[in-house]
C-alpha positions in Angstrom: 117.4 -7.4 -126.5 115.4 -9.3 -128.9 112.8 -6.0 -129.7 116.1 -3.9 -130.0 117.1 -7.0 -132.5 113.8 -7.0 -134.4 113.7 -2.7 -134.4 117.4 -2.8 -135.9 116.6 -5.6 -138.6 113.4 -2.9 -139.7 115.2 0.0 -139.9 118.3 -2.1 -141.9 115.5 -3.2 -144.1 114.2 0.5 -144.8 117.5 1.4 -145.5 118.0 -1.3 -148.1 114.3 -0.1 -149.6 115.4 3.2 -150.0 118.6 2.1 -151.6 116.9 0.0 -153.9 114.7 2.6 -155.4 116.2 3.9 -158.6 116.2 5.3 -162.1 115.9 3.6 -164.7 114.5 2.1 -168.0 111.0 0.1 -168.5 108.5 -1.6 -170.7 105.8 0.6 -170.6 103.6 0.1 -173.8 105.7 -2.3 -175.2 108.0 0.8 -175.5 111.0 1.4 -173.4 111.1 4.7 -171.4 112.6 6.8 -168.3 111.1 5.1 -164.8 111.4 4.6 -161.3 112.2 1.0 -160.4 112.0 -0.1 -157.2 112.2 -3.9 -155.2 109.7 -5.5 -152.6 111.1 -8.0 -150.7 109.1 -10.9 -149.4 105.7 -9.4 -151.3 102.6 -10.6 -152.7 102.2 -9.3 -156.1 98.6 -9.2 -156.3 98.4 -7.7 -152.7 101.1 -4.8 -154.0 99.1 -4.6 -157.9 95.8 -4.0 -155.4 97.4 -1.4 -153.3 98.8 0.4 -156.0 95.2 0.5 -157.7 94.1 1.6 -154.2 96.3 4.3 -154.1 95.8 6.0 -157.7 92.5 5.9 -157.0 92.7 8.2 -154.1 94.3 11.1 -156.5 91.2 11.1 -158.7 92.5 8.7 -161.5 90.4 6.2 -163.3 92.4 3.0 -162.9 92.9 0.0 -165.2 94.8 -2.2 -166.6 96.4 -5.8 -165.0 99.7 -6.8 -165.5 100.7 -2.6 -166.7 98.4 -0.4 -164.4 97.1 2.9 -165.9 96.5 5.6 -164.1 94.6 8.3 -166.2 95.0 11.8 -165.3 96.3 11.1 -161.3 96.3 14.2 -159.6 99.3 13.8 -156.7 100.1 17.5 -156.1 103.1 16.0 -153.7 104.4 15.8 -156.9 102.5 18.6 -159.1 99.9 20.7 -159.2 99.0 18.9 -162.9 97.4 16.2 -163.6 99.7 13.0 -164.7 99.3 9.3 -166.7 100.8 6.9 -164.2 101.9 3.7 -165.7 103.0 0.9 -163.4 104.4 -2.5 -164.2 105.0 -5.7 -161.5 106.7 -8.0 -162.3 108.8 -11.0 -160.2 112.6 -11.3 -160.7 114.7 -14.8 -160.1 114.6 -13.7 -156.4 110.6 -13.6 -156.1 110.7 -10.1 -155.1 108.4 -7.5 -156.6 109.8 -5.4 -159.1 107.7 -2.2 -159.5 108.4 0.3 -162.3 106.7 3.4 -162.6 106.5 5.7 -165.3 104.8 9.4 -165.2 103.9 10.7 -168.3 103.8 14.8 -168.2 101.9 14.7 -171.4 103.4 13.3 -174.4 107.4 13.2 -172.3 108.3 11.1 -169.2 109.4 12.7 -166.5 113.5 12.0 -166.0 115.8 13.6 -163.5 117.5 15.2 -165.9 115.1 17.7 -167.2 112.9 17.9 -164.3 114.9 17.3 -161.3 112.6 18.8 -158.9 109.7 16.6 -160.0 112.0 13.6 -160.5 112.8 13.9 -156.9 109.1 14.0 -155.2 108.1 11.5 -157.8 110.9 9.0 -156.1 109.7 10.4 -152.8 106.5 8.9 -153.6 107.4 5.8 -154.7 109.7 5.4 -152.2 106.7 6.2 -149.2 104.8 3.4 -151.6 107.7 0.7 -151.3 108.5 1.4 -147.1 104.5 0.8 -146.9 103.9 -2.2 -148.9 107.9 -3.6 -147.4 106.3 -2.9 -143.9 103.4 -4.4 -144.6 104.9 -7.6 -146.6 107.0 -7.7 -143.2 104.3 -7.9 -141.0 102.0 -10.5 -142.9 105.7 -13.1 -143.1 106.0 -12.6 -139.5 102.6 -13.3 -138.4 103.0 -16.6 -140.6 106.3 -17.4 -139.1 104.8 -16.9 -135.7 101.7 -19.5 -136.6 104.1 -21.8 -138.0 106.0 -21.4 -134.4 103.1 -21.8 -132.8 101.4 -25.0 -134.6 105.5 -26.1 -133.6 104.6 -25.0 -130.1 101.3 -26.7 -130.2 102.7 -30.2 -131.8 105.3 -29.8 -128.9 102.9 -30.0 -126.2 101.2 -32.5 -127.6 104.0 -35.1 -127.5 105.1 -33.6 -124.5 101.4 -34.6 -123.1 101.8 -37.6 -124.6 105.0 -39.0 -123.3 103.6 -37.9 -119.9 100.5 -40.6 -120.4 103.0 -43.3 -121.7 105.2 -41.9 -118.6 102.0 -42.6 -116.3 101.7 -46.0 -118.1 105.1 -47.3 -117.6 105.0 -46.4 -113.9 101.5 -48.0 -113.7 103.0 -51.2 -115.7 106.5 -50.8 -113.0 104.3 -50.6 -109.5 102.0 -53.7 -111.5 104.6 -55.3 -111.7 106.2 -55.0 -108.2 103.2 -56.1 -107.2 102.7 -59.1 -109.4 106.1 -60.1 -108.1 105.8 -59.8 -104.7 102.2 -61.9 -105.4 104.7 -64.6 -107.2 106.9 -65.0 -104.3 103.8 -65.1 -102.1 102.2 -67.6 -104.3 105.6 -69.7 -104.5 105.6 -70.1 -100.6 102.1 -71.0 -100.4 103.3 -73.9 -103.1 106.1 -74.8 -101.2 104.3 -75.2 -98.3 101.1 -77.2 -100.2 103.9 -79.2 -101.3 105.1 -80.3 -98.4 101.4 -81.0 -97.1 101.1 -83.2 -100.3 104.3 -85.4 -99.5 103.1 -85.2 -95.6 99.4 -86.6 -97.0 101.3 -89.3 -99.6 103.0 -90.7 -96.4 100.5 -90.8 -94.7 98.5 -92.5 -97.2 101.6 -94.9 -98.0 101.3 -95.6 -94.0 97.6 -96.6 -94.3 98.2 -99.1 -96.7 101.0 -100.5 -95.1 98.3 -101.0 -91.7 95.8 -102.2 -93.9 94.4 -105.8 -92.2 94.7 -109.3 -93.2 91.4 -110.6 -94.6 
């Protein structure tokens, strides 16, 4: 029940990723123009910026750039057969979620669903394979921390557990100590009953003495 749980929560998440991965308008340049904007949940920014230099690297472009990536003359024939400028901005909103905006320039024009539909569409294809990846893999690093912070939970658990099982030990320990100390007490008080009695029996007896002592 709780993998079906987990499976359905991924596959709701993909969905929202998908959904989230749009057309619009960005900074690119300082300049505003036609892009693909998309959301990362739950992401590192410098783990995505890395992966995205990663990526443009494998379609032959040379790669630069920090805060707006440029990708000179990528070659993703997913897309086209031509080479492209890629520009990439990441940015975090109010949320802390990654927004990524991406901008392919066709030489001198950026690529907009209007006039190139077909392109438009595999371009979002692409970014949208990029986002699933980089979700996937943002999901997978939060739930291995969640699972150590579980675990050090676990761990801390035990060890009070462990330790409430010494004082447990101790307090029994202490409980059959002291049983014992008072059965020695009532032991001990007999005994001093008893000497007490032989010390009246032996003041008597020394009072009688006395009383016999001779006449000089």
């Amino acid at each position: 029940m709780k993998t079906l749980i987990t499976i359905s929560l991924i596959f709701l998440s993909f969905i929202g990723f998908a959904q989230s991965v749009t057309e619009g308008e960005a900074f690119i340049s300082g300049v505003k123009q036609n892009a693909i904007i998309a959301t990362i949940p739950q992401a590192d920014i410098e783990v995505v910026m890395k992966e995205w230099k990663s990526l443009m690297k494998k379609y032959k472009a040379e790669v630069s750039g920090k805060d707006e990536i440029f990708a000179n003359n990528a070659v993703i024939k997913s897309i086209t057969d031509n080479s492209m400028d890629v520009f990439a901005r990441f940015e975090l909103n109010k949320d802390k979620e990654v927004v990524v905006s991406i901008a392919f320039d066709l030489g001198g024009f950026y690529m907009n669903s209007s006039a190139q539909p077909e392109l438009f569409k595999e371009a979002k294809k692409f970014v949208e394979k990029f986002v699933e990846s980089q979700s996937k893999s943002a999901y997978k690093d939060n739930l291995k921390i969640e699972e150590k912070v579980l675990s050090g939970m676990e761990k801390e658990k035990k060890k009070l557990e462990k330790a409430n099982e010494k004082l447990e030990k101790k307090n029994e320990d202490l409980r059959n100590q002291i049983k014992d100390n008072t059965q020695t007490i009532k032991g001990n008080q007999a005994a001093i009953d008893n000497k007490i009695k032989e010390i009246d029996d032996q003041a008597n007896k020394i009072k009688s003495l006395k009383k016999e002592k001779p006449k000089m």
